[in-house]
Structure formats: structure tokens, C-alpha cells
C-alpha positions, 0 to 999 in steps of 0.5 A: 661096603665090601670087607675082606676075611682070611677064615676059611671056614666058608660055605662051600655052597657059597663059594661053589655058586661063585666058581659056577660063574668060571669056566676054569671051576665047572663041576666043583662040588660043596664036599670038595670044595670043603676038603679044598678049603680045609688042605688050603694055607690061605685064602681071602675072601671078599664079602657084601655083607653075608653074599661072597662076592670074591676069593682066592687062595694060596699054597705055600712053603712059606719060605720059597714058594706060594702059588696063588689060585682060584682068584674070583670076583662075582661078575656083579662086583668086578671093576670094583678093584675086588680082584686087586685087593684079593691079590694084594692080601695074598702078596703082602700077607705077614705070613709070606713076606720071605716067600722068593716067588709067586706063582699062578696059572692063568688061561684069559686075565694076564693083562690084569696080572701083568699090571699087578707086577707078575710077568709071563717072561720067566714061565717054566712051568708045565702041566700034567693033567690026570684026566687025560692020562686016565684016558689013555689007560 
């Protein structure tokens, strides 16, 4: 049976050999990953008993903004409705019910996003990536 957590006090050994599933997440690191959890508003976590099977997470205004990010699911689990579920916390979560918008980034799932209601229509969004700008200096 698959139960969901919003602590954030994971192993980050844990949650680092599920971002080694992603191409998005290569090179994450357990010290990382530990000041990432500790900086982050909230986070939902799916669990098979002690294995961690899904996350994500969201930064926040609480009032205008949230961004959702590094939505995960083990690929033993997925088609599962894990992903769904983790989403839907986050949307509905007490805590975010006056946010205006969500917002995420996604490179390959905006079909799977686009059934959850989000839509790529109103993209404004933009990108400034510090390792390629490192490069230049």
C-alpha cells in the first residue's frame, strides 16, 4: 500500500537513488540534497513501506506564486497514479489555497501535465542557467 508524507526529513541517500532514475536530476548529491529539502516549502513524498517510490516539491509565496518541482515517481511504480497523487497534494494542499498560480518546468511529460489541467498556452517563462554563463567567463 503506497501512503504519502509531507515531512521533509528524508534521507537524502534515499531521495538521491530515486533522482538517479532522471536525466533532469544527474549528479545530485545526499549534502545537496539535504540543504535542497531543508530551503524547500513543501514537499510530498510517496512511500512502499520504508522504500521511497515518489516526490516533489514546491516553493512558494503562498499567496501569489508556487512552483512545483522535481515531481518523481521510481519507474517500478509509475502507472500507478503515484505522480497524479503527488501533483494533486501539492495543488490542494491547505497551505496553497490562495496561490493564483502554479507554475513548473517540464522538458518530456506535458501530456501527463496537460490532463492535470496545467497548460503550456500562457508560457512566459525564461531561463538563465549559471553553467553556461560560467563558460563564457
Amino acid at each position: 500500500m503506497i501512503t504519502f508524507s509531507e515531512k521533509k526529513d528524508i534521507d537524502p541517500a534515499q531521495l538521491a537513488t530515486l533522482y538517479a532514475q532522471a536525466p533532469w536530476a544527474t549528479g545530485r548529491t545526499p549534502v545537496e540534497i539535504r540543504e535542497m529539502l531543508t530551503q524547500t516549502d513543501l514537499a510530498v513524498s510517496a512511500w512502499d513501506g520504508a522504500r521511497l517510490v515518489g516526490f516533489g516539491r514546491v516553493l512558494t509565496d503562498y499567496i501569489y506564486r508556487a512552483s512545483i518541482w522535481d515531481v518523481i515517481v521510481d519507474r517500478d511504480y509509475q502507472g500507478q497514479d503515484i505522480g497524479t497523487q503527488l501533483v494533486q497534494r501539492m495543488l490542494h494542499h491547505p497551505s496553497l489555497k490562495r496561490v493564483e498560480l502554479f507554475w513548473l518546468c517540464t522538458r518530456d511529460k506535458q501530456a501527463f501535465y496537460e490532463k492535470l489541467g496545467f497548460s503550456s498556452k500562457e508560457q512566459t517563462g525564461m531561463v538563465w542557467a549559471r553553467a553556461k554563463h560560467a563558460q563564457a567567463e
